[in-house]
C-alpha positions in Angstrom: 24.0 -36.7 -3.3 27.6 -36.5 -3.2 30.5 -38.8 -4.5 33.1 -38.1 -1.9 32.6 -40.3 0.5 34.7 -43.5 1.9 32.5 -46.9 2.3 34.5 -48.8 4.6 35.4 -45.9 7.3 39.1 -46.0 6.6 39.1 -49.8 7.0 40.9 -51.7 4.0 39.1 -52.0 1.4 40.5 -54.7 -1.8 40.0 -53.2 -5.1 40.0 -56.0 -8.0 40.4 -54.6 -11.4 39.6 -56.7 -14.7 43.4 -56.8 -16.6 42.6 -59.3 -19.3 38.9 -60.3 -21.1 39.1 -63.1 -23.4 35.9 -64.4 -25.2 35.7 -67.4 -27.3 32.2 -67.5 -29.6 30.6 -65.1 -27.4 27.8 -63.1 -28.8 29.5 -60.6 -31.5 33.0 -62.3 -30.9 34.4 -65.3 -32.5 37.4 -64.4 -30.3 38.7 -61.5 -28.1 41.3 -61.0 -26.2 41.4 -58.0 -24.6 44.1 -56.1 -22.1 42.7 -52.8 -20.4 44.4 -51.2 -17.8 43.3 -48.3 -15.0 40.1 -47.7 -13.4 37.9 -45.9 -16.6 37.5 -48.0 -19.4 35.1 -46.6 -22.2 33.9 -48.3 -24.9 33.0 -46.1 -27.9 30.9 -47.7 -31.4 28.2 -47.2 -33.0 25.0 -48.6 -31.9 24.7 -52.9 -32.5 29.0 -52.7 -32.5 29.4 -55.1 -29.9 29.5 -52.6 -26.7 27.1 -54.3 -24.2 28.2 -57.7 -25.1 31.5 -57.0 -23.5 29.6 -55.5 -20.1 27.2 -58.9 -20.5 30.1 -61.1 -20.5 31.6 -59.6 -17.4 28.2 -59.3 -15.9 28.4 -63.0 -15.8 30.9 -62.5 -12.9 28.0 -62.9 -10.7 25.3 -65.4 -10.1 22.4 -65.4 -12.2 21.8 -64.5 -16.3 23.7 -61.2 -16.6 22.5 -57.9 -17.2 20.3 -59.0 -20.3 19.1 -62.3 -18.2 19.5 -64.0 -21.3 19.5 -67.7 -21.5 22.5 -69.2 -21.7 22.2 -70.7 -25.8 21.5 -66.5 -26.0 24.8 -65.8 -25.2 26.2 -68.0 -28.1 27.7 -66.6 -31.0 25.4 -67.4 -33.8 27.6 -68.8 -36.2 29.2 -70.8 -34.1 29.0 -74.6 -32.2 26.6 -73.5 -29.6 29.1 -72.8 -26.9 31.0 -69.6 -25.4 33.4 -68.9 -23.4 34.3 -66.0 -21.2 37.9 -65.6 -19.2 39.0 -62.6 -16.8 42.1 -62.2 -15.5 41.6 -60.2 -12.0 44.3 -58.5 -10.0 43.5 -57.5 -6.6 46.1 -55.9 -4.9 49.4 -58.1 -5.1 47.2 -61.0 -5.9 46.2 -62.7 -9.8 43.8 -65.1 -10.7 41.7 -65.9 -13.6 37.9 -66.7 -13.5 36.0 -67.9 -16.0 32.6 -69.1 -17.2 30.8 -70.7 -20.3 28.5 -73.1 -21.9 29.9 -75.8 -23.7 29.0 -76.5 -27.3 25.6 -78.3 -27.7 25.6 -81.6 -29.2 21.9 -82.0 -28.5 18.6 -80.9 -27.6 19.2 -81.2 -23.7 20.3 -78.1 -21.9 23.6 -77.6 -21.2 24.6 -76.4 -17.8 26.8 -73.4 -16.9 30.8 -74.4 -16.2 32.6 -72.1 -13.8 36.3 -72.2 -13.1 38.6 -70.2 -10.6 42.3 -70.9 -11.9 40.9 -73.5 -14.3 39.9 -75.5 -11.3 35.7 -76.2 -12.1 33.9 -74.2 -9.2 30.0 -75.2 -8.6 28.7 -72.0 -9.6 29.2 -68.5 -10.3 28.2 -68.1 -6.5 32.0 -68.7 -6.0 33.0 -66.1 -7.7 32.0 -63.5 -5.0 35.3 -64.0 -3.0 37.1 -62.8 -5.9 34.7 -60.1 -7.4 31.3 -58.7 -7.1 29.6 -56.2 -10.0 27.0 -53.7 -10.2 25.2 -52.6 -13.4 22.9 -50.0 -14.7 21.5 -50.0 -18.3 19.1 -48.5 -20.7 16.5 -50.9 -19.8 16.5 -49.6 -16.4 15.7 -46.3 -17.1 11.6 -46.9 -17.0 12.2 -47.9 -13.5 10.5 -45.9 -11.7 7.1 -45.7 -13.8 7.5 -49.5 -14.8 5.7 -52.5 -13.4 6.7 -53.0 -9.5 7.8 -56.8 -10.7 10.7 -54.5 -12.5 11.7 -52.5 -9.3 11.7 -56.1 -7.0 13.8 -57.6 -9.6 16.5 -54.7 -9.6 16.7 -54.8 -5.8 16.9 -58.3 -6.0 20.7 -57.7 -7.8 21.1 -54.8 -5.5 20.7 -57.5 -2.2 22.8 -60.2 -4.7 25.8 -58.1 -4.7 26.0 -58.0 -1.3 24.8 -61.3 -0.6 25.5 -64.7 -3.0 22.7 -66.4 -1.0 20.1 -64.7 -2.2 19.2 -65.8 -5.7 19.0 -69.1 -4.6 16.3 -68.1 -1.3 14.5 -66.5 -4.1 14.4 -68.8 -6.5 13.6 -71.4 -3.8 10.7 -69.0 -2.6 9.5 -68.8 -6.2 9.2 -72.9 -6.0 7.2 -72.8 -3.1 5.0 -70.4 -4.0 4.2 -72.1 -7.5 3.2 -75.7 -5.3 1.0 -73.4 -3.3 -1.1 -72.2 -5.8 -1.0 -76.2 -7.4 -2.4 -77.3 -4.1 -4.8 -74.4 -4.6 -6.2 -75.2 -7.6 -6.8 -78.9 -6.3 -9.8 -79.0 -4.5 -9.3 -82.3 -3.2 -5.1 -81.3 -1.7 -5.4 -82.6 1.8 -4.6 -79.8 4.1 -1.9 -81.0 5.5 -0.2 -80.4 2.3 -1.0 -77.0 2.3 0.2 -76.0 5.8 3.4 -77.6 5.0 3.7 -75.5 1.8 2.9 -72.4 3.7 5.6 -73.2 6.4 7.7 -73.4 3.6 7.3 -70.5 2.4 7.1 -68.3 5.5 10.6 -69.2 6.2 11.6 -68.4 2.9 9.3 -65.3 2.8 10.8 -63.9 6.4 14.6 -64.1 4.5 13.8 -63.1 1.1 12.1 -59.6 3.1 14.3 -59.5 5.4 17.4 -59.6 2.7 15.5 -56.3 0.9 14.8 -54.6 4.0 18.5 -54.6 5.2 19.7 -53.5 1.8 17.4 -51.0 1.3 17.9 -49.5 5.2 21.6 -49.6 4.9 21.3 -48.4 0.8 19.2 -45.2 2.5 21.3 -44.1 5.0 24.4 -44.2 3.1 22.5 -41.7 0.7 21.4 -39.4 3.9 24.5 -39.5 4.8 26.3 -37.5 1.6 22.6 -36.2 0.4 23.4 -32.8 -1.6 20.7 -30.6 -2.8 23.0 -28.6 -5.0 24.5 -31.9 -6.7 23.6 -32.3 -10.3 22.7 -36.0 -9.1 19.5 -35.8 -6.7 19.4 -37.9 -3.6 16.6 -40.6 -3.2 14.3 -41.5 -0.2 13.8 -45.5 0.0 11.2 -47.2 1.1 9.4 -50.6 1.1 6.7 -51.6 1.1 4.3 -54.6 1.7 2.4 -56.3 4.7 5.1 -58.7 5.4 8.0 -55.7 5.4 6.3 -53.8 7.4 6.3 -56.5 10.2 10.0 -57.0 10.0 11.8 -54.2 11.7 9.4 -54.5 15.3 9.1 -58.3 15.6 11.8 -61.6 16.4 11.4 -63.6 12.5 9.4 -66.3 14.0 7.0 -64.3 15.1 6.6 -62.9 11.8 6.5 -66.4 9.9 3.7 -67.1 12.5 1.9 -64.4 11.6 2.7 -64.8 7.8 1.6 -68.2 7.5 -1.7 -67.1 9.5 -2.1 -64.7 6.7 -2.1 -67.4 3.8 -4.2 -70.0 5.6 -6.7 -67.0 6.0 -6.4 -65.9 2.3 -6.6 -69.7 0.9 -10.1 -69.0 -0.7 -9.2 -65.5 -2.2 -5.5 -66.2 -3.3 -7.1 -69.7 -5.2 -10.4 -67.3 -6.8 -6.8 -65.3 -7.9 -4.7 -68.2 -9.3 -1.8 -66.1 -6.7 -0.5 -65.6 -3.7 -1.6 -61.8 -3.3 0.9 -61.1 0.4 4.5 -61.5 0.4 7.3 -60.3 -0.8 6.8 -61.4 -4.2 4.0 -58.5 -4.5 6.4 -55.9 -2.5 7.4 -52.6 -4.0 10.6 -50.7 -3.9 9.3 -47.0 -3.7 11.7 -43.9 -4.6 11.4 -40.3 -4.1 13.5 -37.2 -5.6 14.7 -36.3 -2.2 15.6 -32.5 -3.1 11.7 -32.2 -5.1 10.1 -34.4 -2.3 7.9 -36.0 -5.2 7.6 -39.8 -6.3 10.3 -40.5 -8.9 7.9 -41.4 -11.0 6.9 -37.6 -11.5 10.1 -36.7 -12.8 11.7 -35.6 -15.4 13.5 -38.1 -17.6 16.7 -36.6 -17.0 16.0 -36.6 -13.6 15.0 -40.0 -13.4 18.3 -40.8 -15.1 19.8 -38.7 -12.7 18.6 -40.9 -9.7 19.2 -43.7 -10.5 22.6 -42.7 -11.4 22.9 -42.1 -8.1 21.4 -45.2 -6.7 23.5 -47.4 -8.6 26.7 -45.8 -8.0 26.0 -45.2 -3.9 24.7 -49.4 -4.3 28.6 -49.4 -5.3 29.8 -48.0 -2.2 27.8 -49.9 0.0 28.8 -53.7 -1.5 32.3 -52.3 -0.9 31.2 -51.5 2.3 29.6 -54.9 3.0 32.2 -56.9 1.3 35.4 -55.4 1.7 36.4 -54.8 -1.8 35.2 -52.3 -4.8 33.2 -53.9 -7.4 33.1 -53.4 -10.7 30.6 -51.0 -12.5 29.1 -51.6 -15.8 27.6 -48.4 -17.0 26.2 -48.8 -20.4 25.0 -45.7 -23.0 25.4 -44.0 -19.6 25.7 -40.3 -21.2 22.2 -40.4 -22.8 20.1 -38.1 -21.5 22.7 -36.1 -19.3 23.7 -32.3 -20.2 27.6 -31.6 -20.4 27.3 -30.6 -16.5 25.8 -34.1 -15.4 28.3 -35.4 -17.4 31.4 -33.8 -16.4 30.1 -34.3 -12.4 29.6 -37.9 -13.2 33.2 -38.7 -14.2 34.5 -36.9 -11.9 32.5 -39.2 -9.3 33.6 -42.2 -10.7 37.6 -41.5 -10.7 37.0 -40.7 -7.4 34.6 -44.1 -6.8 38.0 -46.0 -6.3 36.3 -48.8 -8.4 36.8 -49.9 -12.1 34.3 -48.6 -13.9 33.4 -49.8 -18.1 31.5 -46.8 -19.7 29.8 -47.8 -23.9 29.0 -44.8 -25.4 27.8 -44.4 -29.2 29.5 -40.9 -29.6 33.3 -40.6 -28.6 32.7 -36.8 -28.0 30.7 -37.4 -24.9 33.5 -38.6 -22.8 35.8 -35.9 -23.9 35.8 -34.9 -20.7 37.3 -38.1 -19.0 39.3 -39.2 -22.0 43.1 -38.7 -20.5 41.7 -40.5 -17.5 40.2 -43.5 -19.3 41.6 -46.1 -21.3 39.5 -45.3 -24.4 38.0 -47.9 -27.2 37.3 -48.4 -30.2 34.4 -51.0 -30.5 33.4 -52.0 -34.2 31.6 -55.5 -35.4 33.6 -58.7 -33.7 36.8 -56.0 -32.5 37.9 -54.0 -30.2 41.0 -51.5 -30.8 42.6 -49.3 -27.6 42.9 -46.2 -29.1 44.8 -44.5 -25.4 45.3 -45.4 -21.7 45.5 -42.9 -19.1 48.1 -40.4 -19.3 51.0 -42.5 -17.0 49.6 -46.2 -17.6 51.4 -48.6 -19.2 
């Protein structure tokens, strides 16, 4: 694939950029506070410094647990009260505002929910958030992706379909719900059916949006691809696909027609889904399948470099379709995003991202490794519980 490419058609696209992180007993961090400035920030430390817990804490920008999906006592500095804090100030064009989220401290064994505030005003949840700022992520843990478990590759398109759309955690969570009672009702022999067709409507409805969600994102996701595919790039193209009984009904039938048909498929697989404590069809057994587009073999036959390389390229054209789909640029978190790439992948990949139009935050262990983007970047230093600036972009302030 290719990086040059312009999401939005010439239309206007908003472009927040992070100017100021403060974190209060976050992870690492007793306290930050942190001004970066331009559109490459890298943060450089050795490994257990503190790197991904500055990308976790502006993961949590968006709905959901963050990149680690940690639970929120996780995130909690360990030494400290049992609450965090994280504050961004974002500027978007001629406009500043602050956002911020955090836990406060735990006086007792209850859970304590999640605060969110826009301009110190409390918010419901990070869901509001997405008027301000969306994010996109890729790290290490991702890189088994294509040979993992296919409960790994629904749960990444899940935050691929998130960052376009703030509904969707909840309809999945909600589906999740459903689906539990279901199998409840199943393992009661005396449920009285009535029960169970109301469950099952339930969860067709939910079913028909959750699928419908993925196979939007992944249609639109795989024609932005054809459309600047590159056989000679150093980052390989992917084919998308996916699949699963339900998905495959979507595209050449009205939804209702598919939620009748759906829910005619769980009354008929009562008996086998109870003998398997699940409910086999749906979307929560659907698979995201990914090809090198170039090689025209599963991903999963790849090199690990390749691999690396695709996904690469996934994430970062997921990054031009939310700006597509949303109006504005999100920010990319990229973390130990050099490993396994040769000085050529490397030097291709920052060149892509300058030209992104995004802000993007890099970690890297070894400094030397971004050598190549350094008088782009606003470079730092990342040791235990600091973080130092040790340049900004040649002409930044």
């Amino acid at each position: 694939m290719t990086f040059a490419f312009d999401p939005t058609g010439g239309a206007s696209v908003r472009t927040p950029r992070v100017l100021r992180l403060v974190l209060s007993d976050f992870r690492s961090y007793p306290a930050l506070d942190l001004d970066v400035a331009g559109d490459l920030i890298v943060l450089a430390g050795e490994n257990g410094a503190g790197k991904t817990n500055i990308l976790e804490a502006l993961s949590l920008l968006t709905p959901g647990r963050g990149l680690r999906r940690a639970d929120l006592a996780d995130c909690a500095r360990e030494q400290g009260a049992g609450g965090w804090a994280v504050s961004v100030e974002i500027s978007d064009d001629d406009m500043s505002l602050q956002l911020g989220t955090g836990r406060e401290s735990a006086e007792s064994a209850l859970p304590q929910a999640r605060k969110c505030r826009i301009d110190r005003a409390p918010v419901g949840s990070a869901r509001a958030f997405a008027d301000y700022v969306r994010v996109v992520w890729l790290t290490p843990s991702m890189d088994g992706l294509f040979t993992g478990p296919a409960g790994d590759r629904r749960r990444f398109l899940d935050r691929l379909v998130l960052a376009v759309d703030a509904e969707h955690g909840p309809r999945v969570s909600a589906l999740e719900r459903a689906l539990r009672n279901r199998n409840r009702l199943l393992e009661d022999d005396s449920s009285d059916r009535a029960w169970l067709d109301a469950a099952e409507r339930e969860i067709a409805e939910l079913a028909v949006a959750v699928a419908a969600a993925r196979s939007e994102t992944v249609s639109r996701l795989a024609s932005l691809v054809a459309s600047g595919r590159d056989d000679a790039s150093p980052f390989p193209w992917a084919e998308l696909a996916l699949a699963g009984e339900l998905e495959a009904m979507i595209p050449d039938h009205p939804a209702l027609e598919v939620e009748e048909r759906y829910r005619a498929i769980l009354r008929n697989g009562r008996a086998r889904d109870a003998a398997a404590g699940r409910t086999l069809v749906g979307p929560q057994a659907s698979d995201l399948v990914v090809r090198h587009g170039p090689k025209n073999a599963d991903a999963a036959r790849s090199s690990t470099g390749e691999q690396k390389a695709l996904l690469v390229g996934l994430v970062l054209a997921h990054a031009r379709l939310v700006a597509s789909m949303s109006g504005m640029t999100p920010l990319v978190l990229l973390d130990e995003i050099a490993a396994h790439f040769d000085p050529l992948r490397r030097a291709a990949l920052y060149d892509g991202l300058a030209r992104l139009g995004a802000q993007v935050w890099m970690t890297g262990a070894d400094p030397a490794a971004f050598a190549d983007v350094a008088s782009r970047a606003t470079m730092l230093s990342v040791t235990p519980g600091r973080v130092e600036t040790l340049s900004r972009p040649t002409g930044a302030t």
